[in-house]
N, C-alpha and C positions, 0 to 999 in steps of 0.2 A: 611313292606319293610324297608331298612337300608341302607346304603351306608356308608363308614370310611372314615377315616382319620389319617393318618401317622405323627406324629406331633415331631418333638425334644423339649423335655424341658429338659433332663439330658443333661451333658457335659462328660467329662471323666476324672477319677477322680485327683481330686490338689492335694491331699495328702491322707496316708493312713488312715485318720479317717475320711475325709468328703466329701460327694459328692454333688457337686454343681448344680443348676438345674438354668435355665434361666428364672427369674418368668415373666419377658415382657412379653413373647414367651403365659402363659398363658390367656391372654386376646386372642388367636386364638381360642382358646378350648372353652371359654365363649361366643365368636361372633358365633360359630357353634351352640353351645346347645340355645342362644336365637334367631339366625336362624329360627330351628328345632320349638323350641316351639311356634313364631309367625308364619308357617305356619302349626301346627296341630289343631291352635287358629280360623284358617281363612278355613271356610266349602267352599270358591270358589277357594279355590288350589285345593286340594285333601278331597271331599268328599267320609267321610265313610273308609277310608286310614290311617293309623298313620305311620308317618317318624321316625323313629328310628339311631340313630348312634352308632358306635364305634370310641375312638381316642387309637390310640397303639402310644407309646413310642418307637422311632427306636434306639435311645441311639448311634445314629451314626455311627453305626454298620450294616453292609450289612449284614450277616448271619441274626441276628433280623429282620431287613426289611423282607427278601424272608419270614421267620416264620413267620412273625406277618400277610404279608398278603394272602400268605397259610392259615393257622390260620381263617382269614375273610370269603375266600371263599368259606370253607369246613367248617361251624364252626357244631362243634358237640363237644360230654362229653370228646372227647382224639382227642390228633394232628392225623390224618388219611388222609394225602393231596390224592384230584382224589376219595373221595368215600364221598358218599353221603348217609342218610338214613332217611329215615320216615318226617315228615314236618320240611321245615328248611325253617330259614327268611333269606329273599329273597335280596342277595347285587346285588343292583342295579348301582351306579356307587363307585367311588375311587377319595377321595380327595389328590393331590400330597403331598409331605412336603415339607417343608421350605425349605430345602438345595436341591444342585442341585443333588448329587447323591443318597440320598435318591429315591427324584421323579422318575431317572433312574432305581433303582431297583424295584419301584414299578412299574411300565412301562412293565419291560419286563414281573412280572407274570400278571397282569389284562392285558393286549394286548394277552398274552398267550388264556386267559380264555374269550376274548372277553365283558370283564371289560371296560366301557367307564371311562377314568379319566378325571378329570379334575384340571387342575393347577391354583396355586390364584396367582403365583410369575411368574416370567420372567424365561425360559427352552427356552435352547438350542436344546433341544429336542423334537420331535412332542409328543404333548400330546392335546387328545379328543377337549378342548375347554381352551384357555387359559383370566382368568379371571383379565387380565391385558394389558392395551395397547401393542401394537407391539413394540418390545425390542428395534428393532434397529433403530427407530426415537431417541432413546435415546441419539445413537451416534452421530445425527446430533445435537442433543440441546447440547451436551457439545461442539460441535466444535465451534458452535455458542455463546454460553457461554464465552468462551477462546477467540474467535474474538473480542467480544464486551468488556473484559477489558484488553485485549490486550497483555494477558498471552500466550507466544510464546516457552517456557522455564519451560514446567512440567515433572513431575512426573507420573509414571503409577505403579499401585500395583491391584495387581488381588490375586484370591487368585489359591490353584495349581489345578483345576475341570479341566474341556474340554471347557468347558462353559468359564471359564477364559483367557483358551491357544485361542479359538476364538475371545473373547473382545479382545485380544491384539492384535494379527493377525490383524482384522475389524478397529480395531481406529488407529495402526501406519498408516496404507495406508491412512487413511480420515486426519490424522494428517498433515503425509507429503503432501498430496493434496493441504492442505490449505496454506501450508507456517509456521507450528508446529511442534515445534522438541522436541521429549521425552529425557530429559536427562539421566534419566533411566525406568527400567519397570521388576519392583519386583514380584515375584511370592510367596506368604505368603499362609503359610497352615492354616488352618482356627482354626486347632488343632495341638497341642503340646502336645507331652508323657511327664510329667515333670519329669518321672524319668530318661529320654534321656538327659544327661548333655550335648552332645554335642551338639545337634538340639536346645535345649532352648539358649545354649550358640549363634547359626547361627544365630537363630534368633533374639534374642536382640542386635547384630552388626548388623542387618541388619535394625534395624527399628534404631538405634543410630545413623548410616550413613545418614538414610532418616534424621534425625533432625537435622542433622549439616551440612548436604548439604548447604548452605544460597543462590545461586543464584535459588534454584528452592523455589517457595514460594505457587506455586497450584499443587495440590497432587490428580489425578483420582486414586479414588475407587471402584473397583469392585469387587464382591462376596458376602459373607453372611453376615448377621449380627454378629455373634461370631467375626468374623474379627476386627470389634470394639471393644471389650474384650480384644482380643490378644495384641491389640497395646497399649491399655491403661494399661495395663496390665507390657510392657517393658519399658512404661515410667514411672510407679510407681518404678521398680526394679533400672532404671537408678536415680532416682530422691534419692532412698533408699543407693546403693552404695555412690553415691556423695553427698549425704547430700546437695540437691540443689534442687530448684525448677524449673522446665520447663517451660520457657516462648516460648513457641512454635510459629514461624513464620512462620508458614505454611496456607493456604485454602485449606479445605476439598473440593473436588466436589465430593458428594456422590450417585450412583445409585441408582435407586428404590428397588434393591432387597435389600436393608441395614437397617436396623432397630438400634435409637441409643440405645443400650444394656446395662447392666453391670449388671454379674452374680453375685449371691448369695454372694461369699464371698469379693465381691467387694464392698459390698455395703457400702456405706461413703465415696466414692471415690469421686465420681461427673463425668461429661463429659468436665471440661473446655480445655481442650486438642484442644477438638474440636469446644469452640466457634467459631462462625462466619461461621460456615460451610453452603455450599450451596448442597442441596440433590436434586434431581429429586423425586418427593411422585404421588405415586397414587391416584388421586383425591379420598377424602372420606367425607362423610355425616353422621351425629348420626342419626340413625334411632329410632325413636318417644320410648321411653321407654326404653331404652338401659339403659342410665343411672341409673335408678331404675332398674333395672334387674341387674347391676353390685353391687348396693347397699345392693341386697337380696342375696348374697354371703357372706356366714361364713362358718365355718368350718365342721358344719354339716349341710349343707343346701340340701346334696345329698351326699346320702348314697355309691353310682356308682362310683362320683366322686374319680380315685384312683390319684388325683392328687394336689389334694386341700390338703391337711395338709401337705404335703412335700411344696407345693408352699408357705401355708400363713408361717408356719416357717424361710424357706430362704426370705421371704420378712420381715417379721416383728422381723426377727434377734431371734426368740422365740423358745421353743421347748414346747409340750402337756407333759402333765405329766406321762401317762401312755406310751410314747414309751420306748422301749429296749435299740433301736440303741444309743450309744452315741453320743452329743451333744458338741458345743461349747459353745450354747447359755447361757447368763447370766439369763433369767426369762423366766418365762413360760408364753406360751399365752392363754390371758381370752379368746380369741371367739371374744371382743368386737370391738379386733380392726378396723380401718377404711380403706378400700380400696385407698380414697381418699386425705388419707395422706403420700400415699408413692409419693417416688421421683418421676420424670418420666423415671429415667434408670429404675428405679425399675416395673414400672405400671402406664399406662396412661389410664385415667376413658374416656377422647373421645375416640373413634373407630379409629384404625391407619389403613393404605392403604391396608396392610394386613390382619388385621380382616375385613376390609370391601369387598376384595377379596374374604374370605371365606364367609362372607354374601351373596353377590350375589354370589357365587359358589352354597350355597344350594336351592338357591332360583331357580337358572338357572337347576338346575337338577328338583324342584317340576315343575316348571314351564313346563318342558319338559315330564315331566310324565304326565299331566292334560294335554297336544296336545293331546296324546297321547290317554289318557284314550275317551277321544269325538271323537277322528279321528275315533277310531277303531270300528269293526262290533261287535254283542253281540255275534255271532259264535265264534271270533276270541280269540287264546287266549294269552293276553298282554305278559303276561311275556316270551311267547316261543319268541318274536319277538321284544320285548324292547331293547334289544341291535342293532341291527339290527338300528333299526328306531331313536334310542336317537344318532345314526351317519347322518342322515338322516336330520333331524329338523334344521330349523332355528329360534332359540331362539332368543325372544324379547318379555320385558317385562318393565313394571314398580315396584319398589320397595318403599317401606312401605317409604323410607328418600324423595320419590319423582322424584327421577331420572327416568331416562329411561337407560336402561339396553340392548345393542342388540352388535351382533357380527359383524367383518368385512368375507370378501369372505374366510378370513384368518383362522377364526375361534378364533382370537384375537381379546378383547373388544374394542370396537370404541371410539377414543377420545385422548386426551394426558395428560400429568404430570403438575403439579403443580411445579413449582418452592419455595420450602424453604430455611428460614434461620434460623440456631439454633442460639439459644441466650440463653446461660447459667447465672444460681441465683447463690449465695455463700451456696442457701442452699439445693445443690447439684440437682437440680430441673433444667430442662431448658422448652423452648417453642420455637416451631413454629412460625415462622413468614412467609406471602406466598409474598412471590418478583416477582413474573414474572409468568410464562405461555408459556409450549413446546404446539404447535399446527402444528402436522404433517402435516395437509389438507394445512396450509397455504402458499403462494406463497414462491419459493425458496428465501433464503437468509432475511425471514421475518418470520420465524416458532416459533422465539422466541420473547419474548417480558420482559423485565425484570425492572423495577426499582432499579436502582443500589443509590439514594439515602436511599432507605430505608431498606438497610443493615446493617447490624451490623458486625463489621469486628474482626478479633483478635485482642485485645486491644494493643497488644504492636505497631498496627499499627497506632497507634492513628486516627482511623477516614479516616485514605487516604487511596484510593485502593495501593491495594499488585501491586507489580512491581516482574515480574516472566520473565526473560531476562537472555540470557546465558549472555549478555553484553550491555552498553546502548544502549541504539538506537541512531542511526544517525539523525543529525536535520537537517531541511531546509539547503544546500548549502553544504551537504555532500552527499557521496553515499558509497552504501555496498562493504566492499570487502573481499571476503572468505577467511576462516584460513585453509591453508592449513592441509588437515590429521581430521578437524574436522564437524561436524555434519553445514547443511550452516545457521544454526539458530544464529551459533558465528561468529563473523564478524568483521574487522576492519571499521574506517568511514573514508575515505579519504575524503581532500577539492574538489569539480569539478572542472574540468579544465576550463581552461581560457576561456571565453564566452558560457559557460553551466551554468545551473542551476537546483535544486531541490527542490521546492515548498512545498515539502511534507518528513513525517517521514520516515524515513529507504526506499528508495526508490533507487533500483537495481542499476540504472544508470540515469546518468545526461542529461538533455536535454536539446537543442538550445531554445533562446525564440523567438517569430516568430518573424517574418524579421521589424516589425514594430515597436517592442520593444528589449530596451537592459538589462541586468543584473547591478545589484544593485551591490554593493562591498563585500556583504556578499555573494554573488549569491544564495540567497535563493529566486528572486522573477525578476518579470521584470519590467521596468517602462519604458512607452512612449517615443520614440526617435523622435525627434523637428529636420525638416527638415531646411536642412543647404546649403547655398548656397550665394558666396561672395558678397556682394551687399554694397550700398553707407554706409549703416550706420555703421558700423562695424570697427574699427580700421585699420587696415590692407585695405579696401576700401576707407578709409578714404586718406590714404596715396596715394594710387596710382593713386585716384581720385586725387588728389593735384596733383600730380608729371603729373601728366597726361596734367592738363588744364596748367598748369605753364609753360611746354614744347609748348604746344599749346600756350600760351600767346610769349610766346619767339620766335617762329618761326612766327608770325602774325606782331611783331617789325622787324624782318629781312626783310619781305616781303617790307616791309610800309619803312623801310632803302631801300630795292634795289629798290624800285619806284621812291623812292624821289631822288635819285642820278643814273635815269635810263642811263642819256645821259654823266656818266663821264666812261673814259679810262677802270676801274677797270669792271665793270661792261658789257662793249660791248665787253671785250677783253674775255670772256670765255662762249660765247654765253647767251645771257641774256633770251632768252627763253627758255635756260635747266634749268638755276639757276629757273625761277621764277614757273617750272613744276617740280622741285625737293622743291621747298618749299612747294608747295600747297601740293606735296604727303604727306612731313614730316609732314604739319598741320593735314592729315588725319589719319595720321599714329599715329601723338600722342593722337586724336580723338577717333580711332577706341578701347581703350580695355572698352571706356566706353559700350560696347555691350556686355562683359565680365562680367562689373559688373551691374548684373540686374540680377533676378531672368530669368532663365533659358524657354524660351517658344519654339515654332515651328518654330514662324518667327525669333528671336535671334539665335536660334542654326543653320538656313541655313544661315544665313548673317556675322556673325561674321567670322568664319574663311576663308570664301572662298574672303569678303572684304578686311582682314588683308592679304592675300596672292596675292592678284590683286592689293593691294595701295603697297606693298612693292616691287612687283617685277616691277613696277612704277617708286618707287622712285628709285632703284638698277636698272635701265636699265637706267636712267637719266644721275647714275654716269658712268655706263658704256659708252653711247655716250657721255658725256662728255670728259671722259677718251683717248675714241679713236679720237675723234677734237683736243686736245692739241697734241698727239703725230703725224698724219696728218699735222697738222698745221707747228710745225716744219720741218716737213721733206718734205713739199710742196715747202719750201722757197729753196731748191737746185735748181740750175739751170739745165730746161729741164725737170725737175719734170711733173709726170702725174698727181699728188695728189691733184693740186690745184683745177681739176675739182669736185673730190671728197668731197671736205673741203668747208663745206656751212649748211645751213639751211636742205635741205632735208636729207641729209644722218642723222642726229641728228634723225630728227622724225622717217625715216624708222626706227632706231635702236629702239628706245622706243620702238614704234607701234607692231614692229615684236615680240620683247622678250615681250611684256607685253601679249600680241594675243598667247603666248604659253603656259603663266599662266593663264588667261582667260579660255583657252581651256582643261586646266586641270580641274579648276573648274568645269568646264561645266559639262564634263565626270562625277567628282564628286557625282555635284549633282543629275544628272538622275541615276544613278546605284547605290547608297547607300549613301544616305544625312544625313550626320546630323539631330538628332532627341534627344529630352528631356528624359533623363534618370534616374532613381535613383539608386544610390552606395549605398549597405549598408555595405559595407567593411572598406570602410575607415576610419568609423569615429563610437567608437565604442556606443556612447550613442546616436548616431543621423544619419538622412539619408543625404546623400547629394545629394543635384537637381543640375544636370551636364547637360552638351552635349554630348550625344554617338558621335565621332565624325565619326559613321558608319562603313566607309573604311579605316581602320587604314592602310594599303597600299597607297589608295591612296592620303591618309592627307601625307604621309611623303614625299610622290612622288613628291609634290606641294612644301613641307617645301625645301626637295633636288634641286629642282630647282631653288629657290629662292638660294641655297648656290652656284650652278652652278652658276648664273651671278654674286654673289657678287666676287668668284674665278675667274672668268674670268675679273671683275675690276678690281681686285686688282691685276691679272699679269700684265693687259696693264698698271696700273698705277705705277706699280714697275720698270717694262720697261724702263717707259720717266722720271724717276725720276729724273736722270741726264741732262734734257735738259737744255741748256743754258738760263736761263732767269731772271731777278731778281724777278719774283714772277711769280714760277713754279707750278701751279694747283697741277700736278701729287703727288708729294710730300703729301699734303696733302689729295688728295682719295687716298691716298695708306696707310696711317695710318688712315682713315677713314673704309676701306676697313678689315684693321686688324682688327680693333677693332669691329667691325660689326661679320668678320665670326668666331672671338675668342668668339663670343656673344653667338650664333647659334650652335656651335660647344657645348658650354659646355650646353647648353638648352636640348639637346639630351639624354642622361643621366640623366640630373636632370629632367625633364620632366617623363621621363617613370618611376624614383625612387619614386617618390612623388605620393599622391594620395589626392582624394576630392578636398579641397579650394587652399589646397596648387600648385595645377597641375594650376589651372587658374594663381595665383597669380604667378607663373615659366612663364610661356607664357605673362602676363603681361609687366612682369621686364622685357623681353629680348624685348620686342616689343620699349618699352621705352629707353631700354639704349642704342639697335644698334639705334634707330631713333635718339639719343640725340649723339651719336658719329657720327653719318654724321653729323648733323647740326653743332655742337661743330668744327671738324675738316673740315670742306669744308667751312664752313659760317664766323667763328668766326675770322678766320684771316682775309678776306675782310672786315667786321666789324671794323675791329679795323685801318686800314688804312684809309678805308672813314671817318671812326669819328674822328680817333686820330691822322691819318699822314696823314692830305689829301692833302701834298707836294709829296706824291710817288704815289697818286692816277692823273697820267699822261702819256702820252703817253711815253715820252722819258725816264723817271722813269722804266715802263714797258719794253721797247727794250732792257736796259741793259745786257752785257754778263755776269756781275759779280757783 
């Protein structure tokens, strides 16, 4: 039995004297033949069976493909595709090749011929069983990848297959999903005609652009390994024109199908281009002997081999003595040389993800033959029905390195990528380093897991991750705003407005902080707002407490004056029980805003206003019957008058009783239909709340205020009225500039009241409770004051009667 393998190691030719061959790419060939020999080794694969190969050379070339594997399936002494004659061994499956259209051309004839294949790389295409995790978790670990350093601002290079026009397709949508913007997304043929001046010319401005780009700093790669040739390849040419060295600021993120490479005539090159690069690898394992099986590789070690003296030449720079072809090389090769001393662009002695792909590929094909060979009945005969059934099988197995080996529902091997990091020598040498781990089973938004100190970055970065941003980012107390015409990854950062904030990077829009907190000056954050509310201790409470008790201390001497001199002229002559029921009001009056200043409760917020409106429309109905007895009083004294029955003690209190019994009853209403209640304003005060009084019914607070202006207008006309009464100390006179100055008080409290807000709205109702109480006392008191103390010659009857 046999089964092949399609393998690229030629390129297409650099010039016309030499052809260049990929010697990496030979450790696939070597992974197969020690494959093959550890299970012809092992009697519990395939006893009594010998496994046999072919590797053909496709040389990149579709025509070769269809020949070589025609060629396979019909193999006899001449090409004869469809005919068959006398014993032939027996192909039982098709190993894909490396590149992706290769594997398609091999596709359509083994699927033709019902040829089971099997792929070791990632295809976009169905193929029999593929011997490498599902492709497209790929996409998520680089999205995740890009999330986690915060690369918003890349690069995409594919190379031009179908398989690449797919990649591109597949990751813009996952890109844009995430909130990732590709700044571009290059399409690089994996192969160049060099004697096409114009295409080699496209293409080195196309990779010279990608290096002079500098906002884009992470570069996705996808397609083949050559891809890595080609670009090392235009920046040797770039670096050759300019006479300059490339200090490359770029991060590779490279797929698993990429191998780092460099062909034969590159050799002495190095990979530092691509230090620091981060690849997805297919997990792999040296399986027990390998090593020494790569050792026992010289130049005649097999006779078969038609690919060995072309490879150890282009690896060891040598040429044999006995070839024709010409050569470049300076010395010929002894045989002796060592495997283990080439680069690793050149040849790596561990097993790479790809050879170890094609290890378990051969292994999953014997494996599936040995079901097979015990399922089956000894009637039966295998080979008419082995295709058939190697479609059939669910392979799982263990392999020689210790792993366990089995397929998903998908026919794709179970498991995920390794995370690398290349870290390149001076002595053109690099190494693996394993950083993280793609785990597709794992819960969304956790599939990756990386170590980002223990990366190795491009040195010119010195040590700090790469910063890959079409533009800074926005900080705490800015937010995004889009450029017009442009992709929305570029962005202005405006300040937030006035009372928003933004706690966080680059963050769309700005937002309130909650009602319990206010914003910092940078608005990047909120801090606790300390409840605010006028009270004793405070400046401003300080004050109007003073002014407050000081009024009260002044009106409590007036009182304690009109006792002490209850029984002189001054004092009987304007009824002495309005005076001494307007004093007691004003003491309450000037009493009352101390209910103002106190922290704000249930029982404060019903008491205060509806008290201040019940002791003032009190004291204002005082002066009003006062007001209306002076001018009475005069006009009683005509003869024949009816007025005198009117002019007395009762009419005084009806007056009070009735007007005070109208603000009472407002209250009243008031309070049963929408009372005053403890509130918090977070409007007004922007680092703090303030503890107020709703005062409810803002209708019916004013309705109450309005009234109280109604009787003050109504005293102040009856007092304007009798101002001219004949008398040498005329009351009127004075409640009528009492009167002014009271509703000029009131008047302007209207406006300023409703304009103000928080501490300031108490400390407005305050002042005007104060200054109208201190202008009646000032103007109604102050002048009897000063008679009884200072002229108490005019405090007499006869003093009083005068007309002038």
């Amino acid at each position: 039995m046999m089964f092949c393998s399609i393998s690229e190691f030629s390129s297409n030719v650099i010039n016309s004297l030499c052809c260049s061959m990929v010697t990496k790419f030979y450790q696939h060939a070597l992974a197969l033949a020690f494959a093959v020999e550890e299970i012809n080794k092992d009697p519990r694969i395939l006893p009594n069976v010998t496994l046999g190969f072919h590797i053909q050379d496709s040389y990149y070339d579709a025509r070769m493909t269809y020949h070589t594997t025609l060629d396979l399936v019909f193999k006899s002494q001449s090409f004869v595709p469809n005919y068959k004659c006398g014993t032939q061994k027996n192909l039982v499956a098709a190993i894909g090749g490396l590149g992706f259209d290769t594997s398609v051309n091999m596709a359509e004839i083994s699927g033709y011929y019902k040829i089971p294949q099997v792929g070791f790389i990632f295809l976009c295409i169905h193929s029999f069983y593929h011997m490498a995790p599902y492709e497209d978790s790929q996409y998520i670990g680089i999205i995740r990848l890009l999330q986690h350093f915060g690369w918003m601002w890349i690069g995409v290079l594919v190379d031009g297959s179908n398989c690449g026009e797919r990649f591109m397709k597949v990751v813009e949508e996952l890109l844009s999903r995430n909130g990732i913007c590709s700044a571009f997304t290059k399409s690089i043929s994996q192969q160049a005609a060099l004697d096409d001046a114009d295409k080699i010319s496209h293409f080195l401005s196309e990779i010279n652009w990608i290096f002079r780009n500098s906002k884009v700093s992470a570069l996705i790669m996808y397609g083949e390994s050559l891809t890595i040739s080609w670009i090392r390849t235009a920046q040797f040419v770039k670096d050759l024109r300019e006479n300059t060295t490339t200090f490359f600021r770029k991060v590779w993120i490279v797929t698993a199908q990429i191998d780092f490479i460099l062909k034969g005539f590159q050799h002495g090159w190095g990979l530092q281009l691509f230090q620091g690069a981060i690849s997805f690898t297919i997990p792999s394992k040296d399986p027990p002997g390998f090593r020494d099986f790569l050792q026992r590789v010289k130049p005649n070690w097999n006779q078969e081999d038609g690919f060995l003296k072309a490879f150890w030449e282009q690896a060891f720079d040598c040429s044999f003595a006995d070839l024709t072809s010409p050569t470049t090389a300076h010395e010929l090769c002894t045989g002796e040389e060592k495997l283990e001393n080439l680069p690793s662009p050149q040849f790596e002695m561990d097993m790479t993800g790809h050879s170890y792909s094609i290890y378990n590929a051969v292994h999953a094909v014997a494996h599936a033959l040995h079901t097979m060979f015990f399922s089956r009945s000894k009637g039966r005969d295998l080979m008419q029905e082995k295709k058939a059934d190697l479609q059939e099988l669910h392979i799982s197995f263990n392999n020689a390195a210790g792993e366990a080996v089995s397929f998903s529902d998908k026919r794709v091997l179970d498991g995920g990528f390794d995370i690398m990091n290349l870290v390149t020598f001076p002595n053109f040498s690099f190494k693996r380093v394993k950083v993280g781990r793609l785990d597709p089973k794992s819960p969304e938004g956790k599939e990756l897991t990386i170590n980002g100190d223990a990366i190795v970055w491009p040195s010119i970065f010195n040590q700090v991750i790469p910063v890959s941003l079409c533009n800074e980012r926005c900080h705490p107390g800015y937010q995004k705003r889009r450029r017009e015409g442009e992709k929305f990854c570029c962005y202005d950062c405006i300040l937030c407005p006035e009372g928003k904030i933004s706690n966080e990077t680059d963050m769309n829009e700005c937002f309130r902080c909650p009602e319990d907190q206010y914003p910092n000056k940078g608005r990047s954050g909120c801090f606790p707002r300390l409840i605010h509310f006028l009270s004793y201790e405070e400046p401003l409470g300080i004050s109007l407490t003073s002014a407050a008790l000081f009024f009260a201390l002044i009106t409590v001497l007036l009182l304690g004056i009109f006792l002490k001199h209850n029984d002189t002229p001054l004092v009987r002559a304007n009824n002495r029980g309005l005076s001494y029921m307007l004093l007691v009001s004003l003491l309450l009056c000037f009493l009352s805003p101390l209910l103002f200043l106190r922290q704000p409760g249930q029982v404060t917020c019903l008491l205060r206003q509806p008290a201040f409106a019940i002791i003032f429309s009190v004291a204002v109905s005082c002066v009003l019957a006062k007001t209306a007895l002076v001018s009475l009083a005069f006009r009683a004294t005509k003869p024949g008058s009816r007025l005198k029955n009117w002019v007395g003690k009762t009419l005084a209190h009806c007056i009070t009783l009735a007007c005070s019994s109208v603000q009472a009853g407002l209250c009243a209403m008031w309070l049963a239909s929408a009372p005053p209640f403890p509130d918090l304003d977070y409007d007004s005060v922007t680092e703090g709340i303030v503890l107020q009084c709703n005062e409810g019914s803002v209708p019916l607070f004013f309705c109450v205020l309005s009234y109280m202006g109604l009787l003050a207008l109504a005293s102040f006309t009856v007092a304007f009225l009798a101002r001219r009464l004949p008398d040498a100390f005329n009351e009127a006179k004075f409640i009528t500039f009492s009167m002014l100055m009271f509703c000029s008080v009131w008047v302007s409290f209207v406006p300023t009241y409703l304009s103000t807000r928080g501490e300031n709205t108490v400390a407005v109702e305050i002042f005007s409770i104060l200054s109208s109480a201190a202008g009646l006392l000032g103007c109604i008191f102050a002048p009897k004051c000063y008679i009884i103390l200072l002229r108490p010659e005019m405090n007499c009857r006869v003093q009083l009667m005068r007309k002038n």
